[in-house]
C-alpha positions as CSV (number, residue, x, y, z in Angstrom):
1,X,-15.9,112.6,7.7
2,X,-14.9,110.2,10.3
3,X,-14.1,106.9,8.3
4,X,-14.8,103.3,10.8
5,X,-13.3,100.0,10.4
6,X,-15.4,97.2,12.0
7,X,-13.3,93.8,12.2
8,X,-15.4,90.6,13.0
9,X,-18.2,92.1,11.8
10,X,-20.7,89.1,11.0
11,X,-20.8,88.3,14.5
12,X,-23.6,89.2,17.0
13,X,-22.3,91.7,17.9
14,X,-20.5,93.3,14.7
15,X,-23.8,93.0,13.2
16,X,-25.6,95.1,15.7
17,X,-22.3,97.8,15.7
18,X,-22.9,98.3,12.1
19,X,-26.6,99.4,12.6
20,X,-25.7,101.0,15.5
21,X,-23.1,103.0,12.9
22,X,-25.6,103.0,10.2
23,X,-25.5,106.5,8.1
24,X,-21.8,106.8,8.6
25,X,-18.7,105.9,6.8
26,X,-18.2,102.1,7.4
27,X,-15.9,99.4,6.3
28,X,-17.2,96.2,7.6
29,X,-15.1,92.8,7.6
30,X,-15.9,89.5,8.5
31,X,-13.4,86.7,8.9
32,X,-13.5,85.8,5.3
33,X,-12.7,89.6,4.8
34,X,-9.5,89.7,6.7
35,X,-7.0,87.9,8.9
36,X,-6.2,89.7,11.7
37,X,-3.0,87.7,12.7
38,X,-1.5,88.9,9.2
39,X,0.3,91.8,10.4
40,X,0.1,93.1,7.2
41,X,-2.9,92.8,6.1
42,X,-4.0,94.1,9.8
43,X,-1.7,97.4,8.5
44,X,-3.6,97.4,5.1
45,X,-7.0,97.4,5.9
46,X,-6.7,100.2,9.0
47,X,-5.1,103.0,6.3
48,X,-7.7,105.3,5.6
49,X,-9.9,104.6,9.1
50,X,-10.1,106.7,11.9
51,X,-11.7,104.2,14.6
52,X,-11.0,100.8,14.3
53,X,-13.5,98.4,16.3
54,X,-11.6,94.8,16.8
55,X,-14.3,92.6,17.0
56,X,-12.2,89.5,15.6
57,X,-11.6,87.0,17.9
58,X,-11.4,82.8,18.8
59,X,-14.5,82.7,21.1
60,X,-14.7,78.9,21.2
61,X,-14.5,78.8,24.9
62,X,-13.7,75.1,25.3
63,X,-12.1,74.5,22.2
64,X,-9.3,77.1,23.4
65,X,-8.1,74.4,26.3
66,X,-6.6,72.2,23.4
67,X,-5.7,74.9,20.6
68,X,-4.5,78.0,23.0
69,X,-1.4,78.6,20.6
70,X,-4.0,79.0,17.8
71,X,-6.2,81.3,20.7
72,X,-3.7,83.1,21.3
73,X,-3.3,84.1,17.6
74,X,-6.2,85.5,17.2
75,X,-7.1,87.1,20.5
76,X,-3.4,88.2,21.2
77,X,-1.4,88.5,18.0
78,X,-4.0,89.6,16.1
79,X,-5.3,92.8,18.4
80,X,-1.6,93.6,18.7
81,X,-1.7,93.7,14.9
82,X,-4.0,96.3,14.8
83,X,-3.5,98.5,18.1
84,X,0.4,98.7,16.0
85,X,-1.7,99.6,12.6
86,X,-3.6,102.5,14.3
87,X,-0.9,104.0,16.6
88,X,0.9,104.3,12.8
89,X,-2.6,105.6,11.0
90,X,-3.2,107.9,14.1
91,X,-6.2,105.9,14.6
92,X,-8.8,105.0,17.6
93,X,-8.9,101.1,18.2
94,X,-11.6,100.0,20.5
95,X,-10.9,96.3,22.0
96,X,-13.3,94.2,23.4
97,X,-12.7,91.9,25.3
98,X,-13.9,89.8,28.5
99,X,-15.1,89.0,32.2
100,X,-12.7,85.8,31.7
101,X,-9.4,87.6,32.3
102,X,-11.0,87.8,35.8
103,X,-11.0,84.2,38.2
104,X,-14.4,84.9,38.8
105,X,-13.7,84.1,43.2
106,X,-14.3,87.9,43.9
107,X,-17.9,88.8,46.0
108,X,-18.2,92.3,44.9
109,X,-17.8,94.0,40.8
110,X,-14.4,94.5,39.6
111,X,-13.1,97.5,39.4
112,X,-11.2,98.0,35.9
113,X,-8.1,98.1,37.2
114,X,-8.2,95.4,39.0
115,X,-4.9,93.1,37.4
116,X,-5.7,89.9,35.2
117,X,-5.9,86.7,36.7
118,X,-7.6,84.3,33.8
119,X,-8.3,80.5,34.7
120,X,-8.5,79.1,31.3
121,X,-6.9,79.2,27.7
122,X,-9.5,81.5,26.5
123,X,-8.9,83.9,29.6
124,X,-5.3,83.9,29.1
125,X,-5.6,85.2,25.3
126,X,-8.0,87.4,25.8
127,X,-6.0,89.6,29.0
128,X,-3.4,88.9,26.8
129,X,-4.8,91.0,23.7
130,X,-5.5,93.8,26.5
131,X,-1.9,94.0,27.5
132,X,-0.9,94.1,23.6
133,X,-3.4,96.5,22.6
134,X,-2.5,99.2,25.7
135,X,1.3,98.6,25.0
136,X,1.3,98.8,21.3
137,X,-1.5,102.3,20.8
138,X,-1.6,103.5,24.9
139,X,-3.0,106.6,24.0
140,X,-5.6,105.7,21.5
141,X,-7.1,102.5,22.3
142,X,-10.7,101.8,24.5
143,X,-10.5,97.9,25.9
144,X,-13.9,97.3,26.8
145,X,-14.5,93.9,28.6
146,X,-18.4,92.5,28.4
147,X,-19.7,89.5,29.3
148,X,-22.8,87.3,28.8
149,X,-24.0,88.2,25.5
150,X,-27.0,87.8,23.8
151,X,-28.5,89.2,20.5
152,X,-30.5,88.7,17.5
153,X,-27.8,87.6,15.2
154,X,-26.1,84.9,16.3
155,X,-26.6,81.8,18.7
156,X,-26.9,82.4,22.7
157,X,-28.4,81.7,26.2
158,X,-31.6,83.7,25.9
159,X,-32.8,81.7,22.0
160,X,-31.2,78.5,23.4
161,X,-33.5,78.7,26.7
162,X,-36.5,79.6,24.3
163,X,-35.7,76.6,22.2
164,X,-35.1,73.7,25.3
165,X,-38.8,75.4,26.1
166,X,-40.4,74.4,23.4
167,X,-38.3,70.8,23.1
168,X,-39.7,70.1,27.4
169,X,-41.2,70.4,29.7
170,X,-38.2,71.6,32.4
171,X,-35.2,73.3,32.0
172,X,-32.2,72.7,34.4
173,X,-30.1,76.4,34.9
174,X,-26.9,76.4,36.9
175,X,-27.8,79.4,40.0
176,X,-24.0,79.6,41.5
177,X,-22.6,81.6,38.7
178,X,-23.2,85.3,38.8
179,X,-23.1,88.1,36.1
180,X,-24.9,90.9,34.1
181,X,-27.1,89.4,31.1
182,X,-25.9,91.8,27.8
183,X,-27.6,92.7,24.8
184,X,-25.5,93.2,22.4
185,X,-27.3,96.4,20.9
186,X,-27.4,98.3,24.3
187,X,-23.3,97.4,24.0
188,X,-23.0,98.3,20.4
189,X,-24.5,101.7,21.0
190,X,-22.7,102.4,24.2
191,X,-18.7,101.6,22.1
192,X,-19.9,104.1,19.6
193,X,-20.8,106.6,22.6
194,X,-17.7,106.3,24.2
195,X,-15.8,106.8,20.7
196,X,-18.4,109.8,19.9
197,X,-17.1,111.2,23.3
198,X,-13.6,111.4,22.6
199,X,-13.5,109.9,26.1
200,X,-10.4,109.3,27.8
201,X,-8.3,105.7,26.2
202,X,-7.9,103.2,28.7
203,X,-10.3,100.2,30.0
204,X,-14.6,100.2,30.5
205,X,-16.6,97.4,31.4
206,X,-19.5,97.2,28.9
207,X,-22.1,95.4,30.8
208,X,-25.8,95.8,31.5
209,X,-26.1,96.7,35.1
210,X,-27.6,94.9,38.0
211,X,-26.6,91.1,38.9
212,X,-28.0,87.8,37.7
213,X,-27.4,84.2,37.9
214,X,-28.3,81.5,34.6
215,X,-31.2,81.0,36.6
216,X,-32.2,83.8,37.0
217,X,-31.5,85.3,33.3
218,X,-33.2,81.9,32.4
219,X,-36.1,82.7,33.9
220,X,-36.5,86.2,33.2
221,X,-36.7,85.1,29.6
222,X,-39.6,82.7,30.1
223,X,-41.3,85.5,31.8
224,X,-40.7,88.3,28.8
225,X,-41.5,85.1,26.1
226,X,-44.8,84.4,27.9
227,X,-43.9,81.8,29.5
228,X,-44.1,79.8,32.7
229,X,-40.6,80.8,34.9
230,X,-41.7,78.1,37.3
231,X,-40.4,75.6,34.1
232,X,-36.9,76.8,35.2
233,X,-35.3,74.3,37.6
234,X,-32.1,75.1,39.7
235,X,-29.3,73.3,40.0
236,X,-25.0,73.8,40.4
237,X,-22.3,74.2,38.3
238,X,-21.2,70.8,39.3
239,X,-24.2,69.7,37.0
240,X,-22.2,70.6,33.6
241,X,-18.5,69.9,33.9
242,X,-17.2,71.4,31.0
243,X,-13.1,71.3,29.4
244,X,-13.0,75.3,30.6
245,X,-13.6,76.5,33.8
246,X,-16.1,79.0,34.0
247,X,-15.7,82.3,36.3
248,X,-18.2,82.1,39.1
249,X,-18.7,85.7,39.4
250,X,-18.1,87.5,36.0
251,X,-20.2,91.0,37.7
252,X,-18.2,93.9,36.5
253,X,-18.0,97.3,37.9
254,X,-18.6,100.2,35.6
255,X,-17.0,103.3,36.9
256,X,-15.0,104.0,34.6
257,X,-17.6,105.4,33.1
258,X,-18.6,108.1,35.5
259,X,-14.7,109.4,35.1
260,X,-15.3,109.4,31.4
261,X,-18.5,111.8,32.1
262,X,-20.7,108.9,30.5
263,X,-23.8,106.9,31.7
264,X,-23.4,103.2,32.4
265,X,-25.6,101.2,30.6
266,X,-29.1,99.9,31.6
267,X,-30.0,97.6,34.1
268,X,-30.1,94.1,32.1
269,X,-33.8,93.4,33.1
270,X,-34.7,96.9,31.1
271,X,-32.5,95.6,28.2
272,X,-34.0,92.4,27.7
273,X,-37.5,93.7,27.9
274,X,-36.8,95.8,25.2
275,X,-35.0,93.1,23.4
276,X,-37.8,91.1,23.3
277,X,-40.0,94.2,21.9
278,X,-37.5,94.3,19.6
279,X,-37.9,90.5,18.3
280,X,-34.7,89.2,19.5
281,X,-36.1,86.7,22.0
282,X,-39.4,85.7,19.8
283,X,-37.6,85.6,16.1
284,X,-34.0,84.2,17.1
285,X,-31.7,83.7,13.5
């Protein structure tokens, strides 16, 4: 039986990969659990797995800009701790990582294999982490970059919108950054596809489809939530300066995918109309 190690695991999304796993062998640790920047302890917990799912990582975008060395430890060091502990357990390690190794000035998706380019501290560790994982386990590791996530487990845009709703009247959304809104079960289910499908190692871009802006993610969840869109306001980026730059155009392209013989995910409209079925949007925790 196919024995999986989830690292990060009481995130957002780590929560939703282990239901999305749920009825098969899993080992699930959260940051308390293990340090993944202990090469050794990386090592130790991968014996006896067969797919390792790196969830771990320093997501504090901002925060990165003045501690990038300890970034970098987690979102580098430690995924090129565990790409090394697979390639020696003959094990499967699936990466994820993120839109900001991109500089978000493109005007059309990128492609996979389009080379790294980051703009902040965050960026840099993360397309770092890529480079380490696909040197250290090249023939057995999935890097799959997402982007804009949102979930039932952990705070984001969509409950954040739904809580400023009920706080005023108005909400100001920033409509000059573009991306594809991502629920983090739709993503959870698609990793454990592509692992199901033995598909070929090498990068995906685990998005929902389509396009978006804030603004328009905003006010697609006032209209699933019941509410008013109209209460939305636009406005630009230069409206919330912020330590990091942000990527103005995070939309990824997904063909990797078709090569692989796999459906892309959903269009992010579909996704977050069956989130809020689901409860996400209307019992946020």
């Amino acid at each position: 039986m196919t024995k999986y190690l989830i690292t990060g695991a009481s995130g957002m999304l780590g929560r939703d990969l282990s239901s999305a796993l749920s009825g098969r062998d899993v080992t699930a640790l959260g940051r308390a659990d293990l340090d993944v920047t202990d090469a050794g302890a990386a090592r130790q917990a991968v014996q006896g797995h067969d797919v390792v799912f790196n969830l771990a990582a320093y997501t504090k975008v901002d925060d990165a800009e003045a501690h990038e060395e300890e970034a970098y430890a987690v979102n580098a060091v430690g995924a090129g701790n565990l790409a090394t502990a697979a390639a020696e357990a003959g094990a499967t390690l699936v990466q994820v990582s993120t839109d900001y190794v991109f500089n978000g000035s493109a005007s059309s998706p990128y492609d996979e294999s389009t080379p790294h380019d980051p703009i902040s501290a965050y960026g840099r560790t993360k397309a770092a982490g890529e480079e380490l994982v696909l040197r250290n386990n090249p023939d057995r590791s999935y890097v799959v970059r997402t982007a804009w996530l949102y979930g039932a487990h952990g705070p984001n845009f969509a409950t954040t919108m739904l809580k400023l709703a009920a706080a005023r009247e108005t909400v100001s959304v920033v409509n000059d950054q573009f991306g594809q809104p991502t629920w983090t079960l739709d993503l959870a289910e698609q990793l454990v596809r592509l692992v199901d499908a033995e598909a070929p190692a090498g990068i995906y871009h685990g998005t929902n489809a389509g396009r978006a802006s804030w603004f328009d993610f905003a006010q697609a969840v006032f209209v699933v939530a019941g509410l008013d869109p109209n209460r939305v306001k636009p406005t630009d980026s230069s409206t919330f300066v912020r330590p990091a730059p942000r990527p103005s155009f995070s939309v990824l392209g997904h063909d990797g995918w078709a090569r692989a013989g796999l459906a892309p995910m959903r269009d992010w409209k579909d996704a977050l109309t069956a989130a809020e079925h689901a409860g996400v949007l209307s019992q946020p925790s």
